[in-house]
C-alpha positions in Angstrom: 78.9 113.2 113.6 76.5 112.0 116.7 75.2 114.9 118.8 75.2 112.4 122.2 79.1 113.1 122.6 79.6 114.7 126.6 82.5 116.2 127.2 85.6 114.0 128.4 85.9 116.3 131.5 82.5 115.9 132.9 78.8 117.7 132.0 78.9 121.6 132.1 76.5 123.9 134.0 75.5 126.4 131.7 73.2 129.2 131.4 71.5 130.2 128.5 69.9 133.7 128.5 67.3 133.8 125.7 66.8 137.5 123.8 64.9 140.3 125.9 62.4 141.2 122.8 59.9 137.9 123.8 59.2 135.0 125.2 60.9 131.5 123.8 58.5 129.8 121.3 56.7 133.1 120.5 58.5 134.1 117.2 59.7 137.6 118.2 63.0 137.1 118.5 63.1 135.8 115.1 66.3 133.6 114.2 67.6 134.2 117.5 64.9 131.8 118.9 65.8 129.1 116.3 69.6 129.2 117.1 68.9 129.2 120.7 66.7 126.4 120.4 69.1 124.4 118.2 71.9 124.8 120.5 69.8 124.0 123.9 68.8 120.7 122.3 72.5 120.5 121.0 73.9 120.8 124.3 71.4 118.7 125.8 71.9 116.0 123.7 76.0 116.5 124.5 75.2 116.2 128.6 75.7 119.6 129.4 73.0 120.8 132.5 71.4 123.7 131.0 69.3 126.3 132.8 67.3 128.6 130.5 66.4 132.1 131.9 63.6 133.4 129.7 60.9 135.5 129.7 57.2 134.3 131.0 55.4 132.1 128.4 58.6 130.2 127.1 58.6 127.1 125.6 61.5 124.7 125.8 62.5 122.9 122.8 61.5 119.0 121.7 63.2 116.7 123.5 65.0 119.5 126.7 62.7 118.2 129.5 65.8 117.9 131.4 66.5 121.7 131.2 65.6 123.8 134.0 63.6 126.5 132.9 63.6 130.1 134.9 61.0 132.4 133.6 60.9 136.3 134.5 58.6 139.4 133.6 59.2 142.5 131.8 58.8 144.7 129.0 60.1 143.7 126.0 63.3 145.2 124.9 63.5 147.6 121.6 65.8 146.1 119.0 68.7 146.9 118.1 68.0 145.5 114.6 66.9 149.8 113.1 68.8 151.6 115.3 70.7 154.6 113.8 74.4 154.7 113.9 74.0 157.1 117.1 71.4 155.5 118.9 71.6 155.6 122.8 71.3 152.9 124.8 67.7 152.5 125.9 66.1 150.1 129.0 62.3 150.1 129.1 61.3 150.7 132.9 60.4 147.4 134.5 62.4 145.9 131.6 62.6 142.3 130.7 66.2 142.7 129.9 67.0 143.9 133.2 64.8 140.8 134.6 66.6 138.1 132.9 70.3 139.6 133.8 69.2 139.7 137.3 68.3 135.8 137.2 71.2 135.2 135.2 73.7 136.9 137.3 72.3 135.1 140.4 72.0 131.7 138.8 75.8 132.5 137.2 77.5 132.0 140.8 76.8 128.3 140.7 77.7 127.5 136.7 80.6 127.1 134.7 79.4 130.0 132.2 76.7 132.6 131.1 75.8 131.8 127.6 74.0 135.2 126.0 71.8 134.9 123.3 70.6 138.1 122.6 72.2 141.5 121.2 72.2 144.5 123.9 74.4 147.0 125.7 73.9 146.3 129.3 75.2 142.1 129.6 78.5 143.1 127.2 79.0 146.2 130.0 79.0 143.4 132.8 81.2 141.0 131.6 84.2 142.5 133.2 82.5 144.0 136.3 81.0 140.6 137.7 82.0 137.4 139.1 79.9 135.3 136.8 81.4 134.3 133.4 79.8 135.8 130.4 80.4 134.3 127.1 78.5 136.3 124.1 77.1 134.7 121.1 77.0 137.7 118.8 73.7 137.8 116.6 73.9 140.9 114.8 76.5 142.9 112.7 77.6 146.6 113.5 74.4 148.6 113.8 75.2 151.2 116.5 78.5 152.8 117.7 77.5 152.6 121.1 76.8 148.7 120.4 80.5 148.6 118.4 81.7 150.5 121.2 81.2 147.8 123.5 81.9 144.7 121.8 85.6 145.3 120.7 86.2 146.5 124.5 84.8 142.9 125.9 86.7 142.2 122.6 90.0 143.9 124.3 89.2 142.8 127.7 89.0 138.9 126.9 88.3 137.5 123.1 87.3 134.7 124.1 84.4 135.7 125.5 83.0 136.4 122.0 81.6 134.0 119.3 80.3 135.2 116.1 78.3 133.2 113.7 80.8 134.2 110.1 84.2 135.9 109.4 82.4 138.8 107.5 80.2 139.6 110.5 83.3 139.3 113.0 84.6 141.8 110.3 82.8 144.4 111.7 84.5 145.0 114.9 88.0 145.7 115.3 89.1 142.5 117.8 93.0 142.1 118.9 92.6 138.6 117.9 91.6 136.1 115.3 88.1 135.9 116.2 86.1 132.5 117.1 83.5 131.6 114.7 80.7 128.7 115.6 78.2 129.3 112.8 75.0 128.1 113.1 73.0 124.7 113.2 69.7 123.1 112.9 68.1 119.6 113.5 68.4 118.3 109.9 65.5 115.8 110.9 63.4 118.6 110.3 64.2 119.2 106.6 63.7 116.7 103.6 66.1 116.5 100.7 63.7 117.7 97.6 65.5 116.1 94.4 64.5 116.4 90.6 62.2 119.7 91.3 61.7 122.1 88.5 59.1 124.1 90.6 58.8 128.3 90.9 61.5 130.4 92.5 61.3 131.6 96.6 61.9 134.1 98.9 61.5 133.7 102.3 62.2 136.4 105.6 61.2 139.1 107.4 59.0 141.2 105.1 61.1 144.9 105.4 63.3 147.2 103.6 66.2 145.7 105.0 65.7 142.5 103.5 65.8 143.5 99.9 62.7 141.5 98.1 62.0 144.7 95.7 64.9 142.8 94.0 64.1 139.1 94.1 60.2 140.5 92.9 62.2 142.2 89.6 64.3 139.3 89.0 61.7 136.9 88.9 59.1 139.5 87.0 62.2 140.3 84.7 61.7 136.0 84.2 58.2 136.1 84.3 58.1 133.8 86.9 56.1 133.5 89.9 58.1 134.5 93.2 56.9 132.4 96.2 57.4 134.8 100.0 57.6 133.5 103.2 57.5 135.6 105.9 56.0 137.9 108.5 55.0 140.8 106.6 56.7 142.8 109.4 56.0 146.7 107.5 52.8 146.6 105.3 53.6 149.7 103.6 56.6 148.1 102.1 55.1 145.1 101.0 52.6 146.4 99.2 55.2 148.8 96.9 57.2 145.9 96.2 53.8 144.5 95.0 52.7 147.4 92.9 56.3 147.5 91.3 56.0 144.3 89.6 53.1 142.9 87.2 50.1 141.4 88.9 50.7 137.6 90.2 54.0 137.7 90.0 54.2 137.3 94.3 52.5 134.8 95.6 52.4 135.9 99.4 52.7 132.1 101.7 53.1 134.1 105.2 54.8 132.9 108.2 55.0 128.9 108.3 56.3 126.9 110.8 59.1 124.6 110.1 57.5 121.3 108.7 55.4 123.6 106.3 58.4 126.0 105.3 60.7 123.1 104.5 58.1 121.0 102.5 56.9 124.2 100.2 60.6 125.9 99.9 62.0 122.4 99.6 59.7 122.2 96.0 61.6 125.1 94.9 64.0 125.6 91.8 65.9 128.1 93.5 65.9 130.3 97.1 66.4 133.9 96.2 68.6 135.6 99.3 68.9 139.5 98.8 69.7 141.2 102.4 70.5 144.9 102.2 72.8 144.8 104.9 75.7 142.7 106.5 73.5 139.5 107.9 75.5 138.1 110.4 74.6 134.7 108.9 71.4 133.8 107.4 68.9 130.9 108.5 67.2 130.8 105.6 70.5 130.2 103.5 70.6 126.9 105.7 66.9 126.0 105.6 67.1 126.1 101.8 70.0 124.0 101.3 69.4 121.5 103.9 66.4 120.5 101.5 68.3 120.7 98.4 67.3 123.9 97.0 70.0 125.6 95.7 70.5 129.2 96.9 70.8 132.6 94.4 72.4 135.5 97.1 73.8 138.5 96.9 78.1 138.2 98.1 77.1 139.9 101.1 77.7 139.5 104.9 76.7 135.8 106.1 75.2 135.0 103.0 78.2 135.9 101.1 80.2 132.9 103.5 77.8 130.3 103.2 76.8 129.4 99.7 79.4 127.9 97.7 79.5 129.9 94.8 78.9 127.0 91.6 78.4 124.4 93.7 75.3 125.0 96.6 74.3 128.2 94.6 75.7 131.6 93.2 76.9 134.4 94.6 76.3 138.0 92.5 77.6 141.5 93.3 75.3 143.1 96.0 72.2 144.9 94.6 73.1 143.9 90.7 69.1 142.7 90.0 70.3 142.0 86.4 73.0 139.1 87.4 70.9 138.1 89.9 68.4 136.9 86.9 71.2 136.0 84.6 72.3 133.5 87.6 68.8 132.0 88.2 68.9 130.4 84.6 71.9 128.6 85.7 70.7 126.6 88.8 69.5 124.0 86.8 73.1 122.3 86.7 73.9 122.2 90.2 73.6 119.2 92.2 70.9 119.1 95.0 72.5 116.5 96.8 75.6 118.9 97.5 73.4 121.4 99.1 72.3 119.0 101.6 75.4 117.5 102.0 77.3 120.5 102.4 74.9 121.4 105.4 75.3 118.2 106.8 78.8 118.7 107.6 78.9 122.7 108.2 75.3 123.4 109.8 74.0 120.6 111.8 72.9 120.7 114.9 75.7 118.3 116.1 78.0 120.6 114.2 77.1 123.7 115.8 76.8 122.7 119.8 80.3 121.2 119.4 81.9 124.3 117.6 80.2 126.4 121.1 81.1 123.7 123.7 84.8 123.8 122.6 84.1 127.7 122.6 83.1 128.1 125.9 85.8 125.3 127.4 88.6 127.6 125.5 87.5 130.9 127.1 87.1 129.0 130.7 90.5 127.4 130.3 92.1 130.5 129.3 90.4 132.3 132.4 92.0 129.3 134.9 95.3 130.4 133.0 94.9 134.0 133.9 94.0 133.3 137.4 96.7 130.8 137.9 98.9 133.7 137.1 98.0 136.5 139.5 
């Protein structure tokens, strides 16, 4: 599938809000910054006009001169990602978030839709109060009531202003419809097919409790293999238990790597090890693996759970079972590498994904012209 396909009825004008916890390019907003990036390019290449409100110190992506980027100041917003099930909704004073949803709002008036990227309370409360169409690319999962809360009612109010990235993280929120799922998508330029490896096992994310590599470190010790991390090493305390519970050398700590590095080390790999301890609403790394050829080892659990094909791009083990998570990594030998790539080529590419949100974000506007046509 080509990604330089415009729409028959004319470019869009479209503005893409980027997360309020950094700037573009910087690596705070974690996977949030790759989608975002993916899908600018993706809707670039497509013929959309794309503004891009962001924080100060943004980057756009390869290949977006095109895009018109609007850059505002603020404090960064708290995540939502460790919130307690009653967490209140919080807004820094002189807040980024309430910088970019001021731009956004104003440069709205003029474009066909609002395209949010990031996870907070206060653009979801807004999308039935303002003129400007909002259109929501959920990132996250249920974390917070008050977050919940607010979904399902812009849920109520109009689905179609809501995307999610899999059916188990749509699952989360109680939604009057069938809910519209885009998944996710990369530039598969970026990522070389890896055939014939027999090299050591990986890990790679965000290193904290929520990610769950006290079990890939036991699987791999219980191999006595060599466990490969990638990752910010996001709570220090953490990582060095994980390290103390498993025999010396048996983690072999890589860091954060940008893309050409991760892809050619991970793409050496036997086997990607995916272990989240809670509902991922999809999982990057699931995609970054496969798209080399590595086969992936996960526990059936949120996004994960959806994307490897269990005997065929990996296997899938009951959540937080460390003993069939080793029993399955002595059985990735007799999958195909060529199916992992191949199966991201036609589910997770670039192409793939900025289609799936274009006809998103044509469905909710031409469901709006119906309502209005009504009145």
């Amino acid at each position: 599938m080509s990604d330089s396909v415009a729409h028959n009825g004319g470019p869009l004008r479209l503005v893409v809000v980027n997360t309020p916890i950094g700037a573009l390019g910087s690596g705070e907003g974690g996977g949030v910054e790759l989608t975002l990036r993916s899908l600018i390019q993706g809707l670039v290449l497509r013929g959309h006009h794309i503004t891009l409100v962001a924080a100060r110190g943004s980057t756009l992506p390869a290949g977006c001169e095109a895009v018109e980027l609007v850059e505002v100041e603020g404090v960064n917003q708290p995540s939502w990602q460790h919130a307690a099930e009653d967490a209140a909704v919080v807004m820094p004073r002189h807040g980024l978030l309430q910088a970019l949803w001021e731009a956004a709002l104003d440069l709205g008036e003029q474009a066909d839709a609002v395209i949010n990227g990031g996870y907070d309370w206060l653009p979801l409360w807004l999308t039935p109060r303002v003129k400007p169409r909002l259109f929501h690319l959920v990132s996250m999962g249920d974390v917070a009531s008050v977050m919940r809360e607010v979904i399902e009612a812009v849920g109520a109010w109009n689905p179609k202003r809501l995307a999610f990235h899999t059916l188990r993280q749509a699952s989360d929120f109680a939604l009057p419809l069938p809910p519209t799922v885009v998944g996710n998508g990369f530039d598969l330029a970026n990522y070389t097919l890896q055939l014939g490896t027999s090299g050591p096992l990986g890990w790679a994310g965000r290193i904290a409790p929520e990610k769950g590599l006290e079990d890939a470190a036991a699987a791999a010790a219980a191999l006595g293999e060599r466990l490969l991390v990638w990752g910010l090493r996001e709570d220090d305390a953490y990582a060095k238990n994980v390290e103390a519970g498993v025999p010396p050398g048996t983690i072999d700590w890589r860091g954060f790597r940008a893309t050409a590095d991760l892809q050619r080390e991970l793409g050496a790999c036997r086997a990607l090890i995916n272990t989240p301890k809670w509902n991922e609403a999809y999982g990057n790394v699931v995609i970054e693996a496969l798209a080399c050829g590595v086969p992936v080892v996960a526990y059936d659990r949120g996004g994960p759970g959806e994307l490897v094909q269990n005997g065929e791009t990996g296997w899938l083990v009951p959540a937080d079972d460390v003993s069939a998570l080793t029993d399955a990594l002595q059985q990735v030998a007799d999958l195909d590498r060529q199916r992992c790539r191949s199966w991201v080529e036609q589910n997770a590419s670039r192409s793939v994904f900025s289609e799936r949100v274009e006809a998103w974000i044509l469905a909710g506007l031409e469901m709006d012209a119906s309502i209005n046509s009504t009145r």
